[in-house]
C-alpha positions in Angstrom: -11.6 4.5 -36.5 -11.1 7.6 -34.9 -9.9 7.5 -31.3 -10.9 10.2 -28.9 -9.6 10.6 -25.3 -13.4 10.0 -23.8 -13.2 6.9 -25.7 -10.9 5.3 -23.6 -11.2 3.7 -20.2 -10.6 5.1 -16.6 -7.7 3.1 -16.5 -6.7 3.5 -20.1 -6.4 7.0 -19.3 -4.5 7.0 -16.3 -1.8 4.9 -18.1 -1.4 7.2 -20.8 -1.8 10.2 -18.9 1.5 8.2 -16.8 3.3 8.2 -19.9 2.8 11.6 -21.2 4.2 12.8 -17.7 7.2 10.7 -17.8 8.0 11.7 -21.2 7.7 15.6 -20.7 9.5 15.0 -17.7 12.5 13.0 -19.3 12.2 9.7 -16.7 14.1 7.3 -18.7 12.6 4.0 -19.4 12.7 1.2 -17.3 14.2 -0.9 -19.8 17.0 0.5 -22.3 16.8 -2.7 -24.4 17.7 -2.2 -27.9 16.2 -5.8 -29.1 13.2 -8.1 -27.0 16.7 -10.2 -26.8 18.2 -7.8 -24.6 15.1 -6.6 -23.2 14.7 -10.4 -22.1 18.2 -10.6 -21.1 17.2 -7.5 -18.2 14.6 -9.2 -17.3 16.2 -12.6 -16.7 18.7 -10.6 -14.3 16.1 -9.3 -12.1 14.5 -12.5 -11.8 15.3 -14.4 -8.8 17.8 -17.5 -9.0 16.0 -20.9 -9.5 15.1 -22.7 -6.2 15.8 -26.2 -5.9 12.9 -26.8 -3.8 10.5 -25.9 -6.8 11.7 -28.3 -9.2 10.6 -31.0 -6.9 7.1 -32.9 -7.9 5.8 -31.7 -4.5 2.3 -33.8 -3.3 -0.4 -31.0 -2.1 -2.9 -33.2 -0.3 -1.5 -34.7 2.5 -3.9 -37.8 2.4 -2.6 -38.8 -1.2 0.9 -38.1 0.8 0.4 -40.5 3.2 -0.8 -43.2 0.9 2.3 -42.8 -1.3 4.8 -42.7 1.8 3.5 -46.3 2.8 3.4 -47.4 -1.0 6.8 -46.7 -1.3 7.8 -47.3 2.2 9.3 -43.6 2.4 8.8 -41.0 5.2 6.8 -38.3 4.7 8.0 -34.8 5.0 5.2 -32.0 6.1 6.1 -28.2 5.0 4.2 -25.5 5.7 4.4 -21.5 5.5 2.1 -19.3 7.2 2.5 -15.9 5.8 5.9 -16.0 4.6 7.4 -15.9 1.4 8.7 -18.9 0.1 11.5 -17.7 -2.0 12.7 -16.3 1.6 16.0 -18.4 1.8 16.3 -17.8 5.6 14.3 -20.1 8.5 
């Protein structure tokens, strides 16, 4: 199959177009991994650090909440962001 630049997508092109530019103009990569290992390793690092508030079984409907708080005789516990980022580790 022979692969013409028409061929490809708008976006396709764009891309590559992206590429060819960063290589004739010597940008060095994003990632100098050697191995996906390594490359997996960078990425890991730029990740955030795990939240303890995500690992908790969280209850989205607040009438299933409310059932559950008087099954198990617990208190409920409302939390709500509007337009805020939830990894955002300030109040």
């Amino acid at each position: 199959m022979k692969l013409s630049i028409s061929s490809l997508s708008r976006s396709r092109r764009f891309a590559a177009s992206l590429v060819l530019v960063g290589i004739a103009s010597g940008i060095a990569p994003l990632f100098a991994a050697d191995s996906p290992e390594s490359l997996r390793e960078e990425i890991t690092a730029l990740q955030p650090p795990a939240l303890v508030w995500r690992e908790i079984d969280w209850n989205y409907c607040l009438l299933d909440g409310i059932a559950k708080s008087r099954e198990e005789k617990k208190p409920i516990l409302l939390w709500a962001f509007i337009n805020s980022d939830p990894a955002e580790e300030r109040c």
